[in-house]
Structures are given as structure tokens and as C-alpha cells.
Backbone as CSV, one residue per row, in Angstrom:
resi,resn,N_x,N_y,N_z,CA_x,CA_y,CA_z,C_x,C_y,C_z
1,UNK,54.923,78.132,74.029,56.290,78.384,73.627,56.825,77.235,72.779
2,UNK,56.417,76.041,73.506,56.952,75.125,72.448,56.538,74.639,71.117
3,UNK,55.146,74.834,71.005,54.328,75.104,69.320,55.152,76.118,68.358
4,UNK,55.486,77.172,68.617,56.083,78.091,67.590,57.486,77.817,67.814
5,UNK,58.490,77.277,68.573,60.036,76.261,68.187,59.602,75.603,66.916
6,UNK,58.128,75.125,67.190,57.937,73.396,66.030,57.820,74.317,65.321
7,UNK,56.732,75.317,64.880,56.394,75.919,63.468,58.000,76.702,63.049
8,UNK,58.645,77.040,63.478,59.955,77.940,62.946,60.685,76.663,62.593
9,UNK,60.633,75.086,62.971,61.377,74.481,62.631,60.735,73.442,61.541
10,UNK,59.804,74.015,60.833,59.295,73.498,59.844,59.467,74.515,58.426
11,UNK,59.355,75.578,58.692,59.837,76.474,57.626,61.193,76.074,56.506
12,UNK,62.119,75.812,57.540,63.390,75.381,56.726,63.382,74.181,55.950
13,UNK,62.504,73.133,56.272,62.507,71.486,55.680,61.709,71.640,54.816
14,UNK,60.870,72.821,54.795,59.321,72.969,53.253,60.447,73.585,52.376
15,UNK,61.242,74.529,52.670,62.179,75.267,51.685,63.069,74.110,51.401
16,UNK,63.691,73.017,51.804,64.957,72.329,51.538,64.249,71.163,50.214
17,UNK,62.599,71.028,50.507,62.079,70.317,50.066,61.908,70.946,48.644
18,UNK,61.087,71.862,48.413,60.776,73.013,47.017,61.814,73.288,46.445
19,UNK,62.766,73.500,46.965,63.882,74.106,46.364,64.694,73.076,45.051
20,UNK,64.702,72.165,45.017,65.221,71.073,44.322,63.937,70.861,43.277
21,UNK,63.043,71.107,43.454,61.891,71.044,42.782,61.844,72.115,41.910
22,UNK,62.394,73.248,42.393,62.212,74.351,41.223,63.500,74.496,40.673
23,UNK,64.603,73.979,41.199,65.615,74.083,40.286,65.471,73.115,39.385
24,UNK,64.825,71.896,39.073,64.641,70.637,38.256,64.074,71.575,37.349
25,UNK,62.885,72.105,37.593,62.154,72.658,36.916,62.503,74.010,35.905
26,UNK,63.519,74.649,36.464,64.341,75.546,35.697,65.288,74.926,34.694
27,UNK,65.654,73.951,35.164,66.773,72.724,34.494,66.146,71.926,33.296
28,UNK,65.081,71.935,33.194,64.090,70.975,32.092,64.072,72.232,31.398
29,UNK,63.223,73.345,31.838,63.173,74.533,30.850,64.793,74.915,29.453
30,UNK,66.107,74.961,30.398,67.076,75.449,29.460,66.925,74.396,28.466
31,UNK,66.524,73.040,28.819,67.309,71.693,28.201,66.300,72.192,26.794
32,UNK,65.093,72.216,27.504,63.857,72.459,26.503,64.272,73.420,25.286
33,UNK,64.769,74.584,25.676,65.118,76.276,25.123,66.149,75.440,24.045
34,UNK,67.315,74.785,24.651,68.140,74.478,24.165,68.097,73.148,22.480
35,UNK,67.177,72.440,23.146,67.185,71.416,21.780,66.449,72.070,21.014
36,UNK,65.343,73.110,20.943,64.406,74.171,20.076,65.795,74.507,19.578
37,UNK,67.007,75.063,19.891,67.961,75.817,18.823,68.252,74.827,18.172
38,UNK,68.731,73.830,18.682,69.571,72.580,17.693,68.436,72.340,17.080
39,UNK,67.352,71.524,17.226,66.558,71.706,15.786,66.211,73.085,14.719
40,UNK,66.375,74.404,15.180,66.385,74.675,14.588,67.358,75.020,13.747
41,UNK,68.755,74.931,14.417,69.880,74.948,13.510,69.875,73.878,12.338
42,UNK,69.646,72.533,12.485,69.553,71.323,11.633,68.475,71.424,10.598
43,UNK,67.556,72.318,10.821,66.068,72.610,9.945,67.061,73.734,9.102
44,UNK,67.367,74.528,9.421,67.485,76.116,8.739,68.594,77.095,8.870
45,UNK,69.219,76.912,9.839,70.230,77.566,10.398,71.651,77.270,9.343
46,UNK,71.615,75.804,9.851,73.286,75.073,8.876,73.288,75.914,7.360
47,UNK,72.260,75.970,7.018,72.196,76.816,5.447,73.032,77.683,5.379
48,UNK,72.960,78.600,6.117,73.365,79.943,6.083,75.363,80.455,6.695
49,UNK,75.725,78.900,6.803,76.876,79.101,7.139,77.981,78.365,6.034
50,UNK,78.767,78.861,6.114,79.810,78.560,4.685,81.030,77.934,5.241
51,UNK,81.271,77.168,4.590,82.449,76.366,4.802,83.390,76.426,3.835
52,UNK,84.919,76.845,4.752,86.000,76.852,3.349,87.231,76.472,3.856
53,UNK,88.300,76.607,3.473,89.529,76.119,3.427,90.366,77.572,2.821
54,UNK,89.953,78.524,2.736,91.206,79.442,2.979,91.539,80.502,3.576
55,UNK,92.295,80.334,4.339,92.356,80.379,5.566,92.455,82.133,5.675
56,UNK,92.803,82.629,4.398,93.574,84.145,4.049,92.384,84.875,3.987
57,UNK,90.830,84.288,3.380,89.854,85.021,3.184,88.830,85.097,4.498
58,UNK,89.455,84.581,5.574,89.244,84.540,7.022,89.830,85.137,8.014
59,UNK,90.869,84.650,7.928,92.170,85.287,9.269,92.604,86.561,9.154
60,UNK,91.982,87.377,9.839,92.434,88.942,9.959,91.285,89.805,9.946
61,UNK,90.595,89.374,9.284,89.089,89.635,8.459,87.982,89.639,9.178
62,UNK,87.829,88.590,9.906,86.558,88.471,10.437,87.247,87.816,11.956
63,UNK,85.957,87.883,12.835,86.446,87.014,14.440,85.946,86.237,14.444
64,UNK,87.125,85.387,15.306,87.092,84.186,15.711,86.378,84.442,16.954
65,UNK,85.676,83.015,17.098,84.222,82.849,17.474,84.880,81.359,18.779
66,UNK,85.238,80.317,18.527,85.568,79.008,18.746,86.355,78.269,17.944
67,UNK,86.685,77.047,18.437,86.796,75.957,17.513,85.779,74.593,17.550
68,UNK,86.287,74.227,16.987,85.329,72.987,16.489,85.610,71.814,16.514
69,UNK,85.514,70.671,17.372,86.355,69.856,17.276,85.592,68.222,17.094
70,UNK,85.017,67.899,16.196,83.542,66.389,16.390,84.149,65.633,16.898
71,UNK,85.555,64.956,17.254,86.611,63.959,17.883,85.963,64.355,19.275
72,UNK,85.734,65.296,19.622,85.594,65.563,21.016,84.396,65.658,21.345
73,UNK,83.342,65.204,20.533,82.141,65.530,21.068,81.712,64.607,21.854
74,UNK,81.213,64.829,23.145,80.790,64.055,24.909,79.640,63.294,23.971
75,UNK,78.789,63.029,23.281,77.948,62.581,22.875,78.220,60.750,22.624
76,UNK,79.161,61.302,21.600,79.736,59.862,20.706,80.380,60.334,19.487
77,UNK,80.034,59.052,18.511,81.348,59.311,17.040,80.425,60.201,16.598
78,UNK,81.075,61.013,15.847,80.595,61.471,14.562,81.110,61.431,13.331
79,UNK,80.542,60.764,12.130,81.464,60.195,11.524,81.992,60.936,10.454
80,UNK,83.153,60.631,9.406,83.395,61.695,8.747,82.498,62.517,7.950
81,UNK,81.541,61.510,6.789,81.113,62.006,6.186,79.709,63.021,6.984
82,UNK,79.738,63.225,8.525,78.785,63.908,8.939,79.708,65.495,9.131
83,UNK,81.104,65.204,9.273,81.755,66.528,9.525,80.560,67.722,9.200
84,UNK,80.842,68.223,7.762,80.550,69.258,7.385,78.975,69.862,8.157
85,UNK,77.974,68.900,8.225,77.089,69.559,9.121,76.822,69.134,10.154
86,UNK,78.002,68.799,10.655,78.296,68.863,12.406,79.018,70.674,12.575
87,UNK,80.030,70.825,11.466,80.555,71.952,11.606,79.347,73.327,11.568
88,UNK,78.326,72.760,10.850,77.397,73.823,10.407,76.417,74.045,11.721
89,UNK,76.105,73.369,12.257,75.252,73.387,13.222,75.987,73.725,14.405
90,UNK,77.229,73.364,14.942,77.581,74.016,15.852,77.956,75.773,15.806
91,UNK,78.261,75.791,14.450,78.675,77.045,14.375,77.629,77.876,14.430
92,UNK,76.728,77.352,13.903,75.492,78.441,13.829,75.131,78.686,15.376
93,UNK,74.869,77.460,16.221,74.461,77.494,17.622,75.496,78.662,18.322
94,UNK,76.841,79.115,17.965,77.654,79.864,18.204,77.642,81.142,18.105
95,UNK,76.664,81.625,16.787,76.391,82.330,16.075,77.546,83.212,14.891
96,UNK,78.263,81.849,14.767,79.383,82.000,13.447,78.711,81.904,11.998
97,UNK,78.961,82.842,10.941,78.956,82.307,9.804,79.361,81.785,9.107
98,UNK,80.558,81.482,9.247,81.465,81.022,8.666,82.664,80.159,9.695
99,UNK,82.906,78.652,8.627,83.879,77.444,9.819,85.266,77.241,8.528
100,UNK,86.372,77.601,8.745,87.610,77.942,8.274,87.817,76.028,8.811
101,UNK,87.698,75.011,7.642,88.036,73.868,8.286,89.564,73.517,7.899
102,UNK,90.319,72.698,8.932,91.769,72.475,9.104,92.200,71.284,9.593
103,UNK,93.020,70.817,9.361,93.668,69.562,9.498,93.241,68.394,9.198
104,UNK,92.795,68.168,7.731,92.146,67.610,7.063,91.077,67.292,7.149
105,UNK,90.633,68.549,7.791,88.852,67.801,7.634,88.537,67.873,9.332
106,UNK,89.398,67.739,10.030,88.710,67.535,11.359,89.121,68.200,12.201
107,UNK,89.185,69.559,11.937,88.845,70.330,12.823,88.525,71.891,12.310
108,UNK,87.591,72.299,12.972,86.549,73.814,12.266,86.948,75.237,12.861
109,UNK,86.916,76.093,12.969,87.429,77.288,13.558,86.074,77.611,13.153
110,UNK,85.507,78.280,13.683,83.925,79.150,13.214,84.331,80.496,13.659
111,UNK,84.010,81.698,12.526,84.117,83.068,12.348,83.223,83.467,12.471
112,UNK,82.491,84.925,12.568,81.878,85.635,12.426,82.384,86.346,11.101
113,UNK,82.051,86.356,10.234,82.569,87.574,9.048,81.129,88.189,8.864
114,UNK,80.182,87.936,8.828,79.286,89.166,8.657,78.757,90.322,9.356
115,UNK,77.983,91.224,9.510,77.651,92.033,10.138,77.294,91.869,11.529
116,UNK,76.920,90.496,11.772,76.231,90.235,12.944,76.027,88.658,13.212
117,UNK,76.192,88.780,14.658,76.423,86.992,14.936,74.977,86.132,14.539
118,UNK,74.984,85.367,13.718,73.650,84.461,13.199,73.143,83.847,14.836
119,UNK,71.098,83.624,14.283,70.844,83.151,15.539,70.203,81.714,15.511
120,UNK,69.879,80.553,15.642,70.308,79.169,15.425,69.680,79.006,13.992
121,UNK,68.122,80.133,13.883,67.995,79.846,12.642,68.171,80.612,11.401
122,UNK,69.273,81.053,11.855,69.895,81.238,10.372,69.877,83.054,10.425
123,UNK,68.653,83.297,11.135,68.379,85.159,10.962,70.070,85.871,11.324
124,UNK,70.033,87.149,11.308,70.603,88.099,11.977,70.669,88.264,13.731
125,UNK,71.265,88.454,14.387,70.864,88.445,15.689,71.094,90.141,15.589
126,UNK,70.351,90.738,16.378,70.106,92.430,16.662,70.507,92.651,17.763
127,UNK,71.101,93.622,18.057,71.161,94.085,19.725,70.270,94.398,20.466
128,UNK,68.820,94.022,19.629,67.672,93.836,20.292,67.176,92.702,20.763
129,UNK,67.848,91.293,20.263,67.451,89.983,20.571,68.064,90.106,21.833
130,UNK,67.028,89.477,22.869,67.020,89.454,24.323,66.896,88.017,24.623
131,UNK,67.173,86.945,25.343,66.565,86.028,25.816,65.556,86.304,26.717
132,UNK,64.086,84.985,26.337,63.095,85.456,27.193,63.220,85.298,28.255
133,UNK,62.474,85.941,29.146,62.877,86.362,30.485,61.466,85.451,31.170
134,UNK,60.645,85.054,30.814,59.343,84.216,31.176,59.537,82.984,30.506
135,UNK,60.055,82.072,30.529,59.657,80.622,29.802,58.396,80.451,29.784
């Protein structure tokens, strides 16, 4: 009787143990998934997104997606002359084509105006693009 108390009370400490182990391990995977977009936004993606200043050939027209703000980025500075493809790369990661920039420069609104939300690199996204389901 008292051997199988011990084995039922070992079950729970192998699970408390694994468990942190496979969430790390799920946790490295997104990080992984995730910098593959940002490089590929910075390779190919930023291309395909347009940057403008009026505001009329935007607003009404197409959706708003986010804003954009590099003052606020958790990272560090970003400096001015990096604005424009700081704006490009986030937006794309968003899947905006377009960043309506405002208040002199420092701050982005990213739209969608085309047919379909862009995907980091630059393609069309389809209502067939799925995230993979197997890393």
C-alpha cells in the first residue's frame, strides 16, 4: 500500500518538472517564427509599402491597421533618419501597405489600402495563408 502512495506521488513532480521545459521550448520556437518575419520584412517586405503625407488619399479609403510610434519602441532610440524604415517594417509585420506619416515625421498610422493585408515579405496574404501548425 505504501509503494503505490510513493508512485502516485511522483507523477505530479515529473509533470511540474517537463512542463516548464516544453513551454521554454514553445517560447524559443515563436521568438524563432518571429525574427524569420523581421528579417524578412528588412530583406523584402519594407519595399512594398508606401509612405505619404496625405492624409485625404488615405482616410476613408482604406483601413486603419495601427499606429506607429519609434519614440516608443521598448528596444531603444531610433533615430530620425531611421524613421522611414522603421515605419516600413513595422507596417509590413502588421500587414499594412501603406503608413500615412504625421506630426512631423514621428508618428505613422499604417493602412491597408490594397486588396489584401501584405505578409512580412512583401507577398499578398490569402485566406489561405494559415500559420504552421508543426514548427
Amino acid at each position: 500500500m505504501r509503494y503505490w502512495a510513493m508512485q502516485r506521488t511522483k507523477a505530479p513532480a515529473i509533470l511540474a518538472l517537463a512542463l516548464p521545459a516544453l513551454l521554454s521550448g514553445w517560447g524559443c520556437s515563436q521568438a524563432k517564427t518571429y525574427q524569420r518575419s523581421v528579417d524578412q520584412a528588412n530583406a523584402t517586405g519594407k519595399y512594398k509599402v508606401r509612405l505619404t503625407t496625405n492624409s485625404e488619399s488615405v482616410v476613408g479609403t482604406c483601413k486603419f491597421v495601427a499606429n506607429i510610434e519609434p519614440d516608443q519602441d521598448p528596444i531603444g532610440d531610433v533615430s530620425k533618419d531611421q524613421y522611414p524604415d522603421y515605419f516600413r517594417v513595422h507596417a509590413v509585420l502588421m500587414g499594412a501597405d501603406t503608413v500615412l506619416v504625421r506630426g512631423d515625421g514621428k508618428i505613422g498610422e499604417a493602412y491597408v489600402c490594397g486588396p489584401a493585408p501584405l505578409n512580412p515579405d512583401g507577398t499578398l496574404r490569402t485566406t489561405y495563408d494559415t500559420p504552421a501548425q508543426h514548427p
